[in-house]
C-alpha positions in Angstrom: 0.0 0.0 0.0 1.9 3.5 -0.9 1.4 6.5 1.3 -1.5 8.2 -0.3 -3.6 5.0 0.2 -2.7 4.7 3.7 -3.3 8.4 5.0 -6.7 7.8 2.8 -7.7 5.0 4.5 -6.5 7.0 7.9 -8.9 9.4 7.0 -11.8 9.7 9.0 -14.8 12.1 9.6 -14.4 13.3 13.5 -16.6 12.1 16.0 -18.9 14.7 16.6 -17.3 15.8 19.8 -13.7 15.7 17.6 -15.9 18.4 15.5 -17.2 20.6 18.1 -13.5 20.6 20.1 -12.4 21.9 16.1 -14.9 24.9 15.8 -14.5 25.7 19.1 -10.9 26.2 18.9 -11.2 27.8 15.3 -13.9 30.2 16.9 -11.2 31.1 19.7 -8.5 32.0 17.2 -11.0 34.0 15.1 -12.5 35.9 17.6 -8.6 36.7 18.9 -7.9 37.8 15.4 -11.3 40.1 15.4 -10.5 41.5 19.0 -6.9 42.9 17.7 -7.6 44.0 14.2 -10.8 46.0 16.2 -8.4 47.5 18.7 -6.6 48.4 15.9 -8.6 50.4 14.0 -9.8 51.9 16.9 -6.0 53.6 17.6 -5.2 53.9 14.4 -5.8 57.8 14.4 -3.5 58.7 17.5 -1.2 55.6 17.3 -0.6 54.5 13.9 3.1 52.5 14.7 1.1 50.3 17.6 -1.9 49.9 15.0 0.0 48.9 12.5 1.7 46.3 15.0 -1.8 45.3 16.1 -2.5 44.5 12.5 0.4 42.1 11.8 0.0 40.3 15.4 -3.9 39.8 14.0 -2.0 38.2 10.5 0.4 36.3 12.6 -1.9 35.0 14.9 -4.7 33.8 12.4 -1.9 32.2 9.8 0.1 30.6 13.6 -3.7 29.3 14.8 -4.7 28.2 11.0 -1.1 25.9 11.1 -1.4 24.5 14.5 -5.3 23.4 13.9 -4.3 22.0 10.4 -1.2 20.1 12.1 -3.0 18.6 14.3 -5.9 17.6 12.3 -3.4 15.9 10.1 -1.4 14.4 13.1 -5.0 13.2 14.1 -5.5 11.6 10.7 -8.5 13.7 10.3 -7.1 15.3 7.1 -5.0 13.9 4.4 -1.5 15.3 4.8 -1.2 16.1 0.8 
């Protein structure tokens, strides 16, 4: 059996609580990302250096949460790793 076939096979829907744990944890990083990208537009006027900071930790913190869910969703064999 090559690779592919055996991550497919690994490959299975997550158990319903698997699935809630998932958006719950996607929900968390989102509504991180929302919180800093708010506060950043709401100093952007008076502090546009931190803003702009604020801004790029909102990017850095979405892509960093996006990799560690999909890692471990592929770790978990929930997702093919191709």
């Amino acid at each position: 059996m090559d690779k592919t076939a055996i991550q497919s096979a690994r490959c299975v829907p997550p158990t319903p609580l698997a699935s809630a744990a998932i958006n719950l944890v996607a929900e968390r990083f989102q509504g991180v990302v929302e919180e800093l990208r708010r506060e950043a537009r709401r100093i952007e006027s008076y502090d546009p250096v931190t803003a702009l900071r604020l801004g790029d930790a909102a990017t850095a913190f979405c892509e960093t949460g996006t990799s560690i869910l999909q890692e471990w969703l592929i770790d978990t064999g929930t997702i093919p790793s191709h």
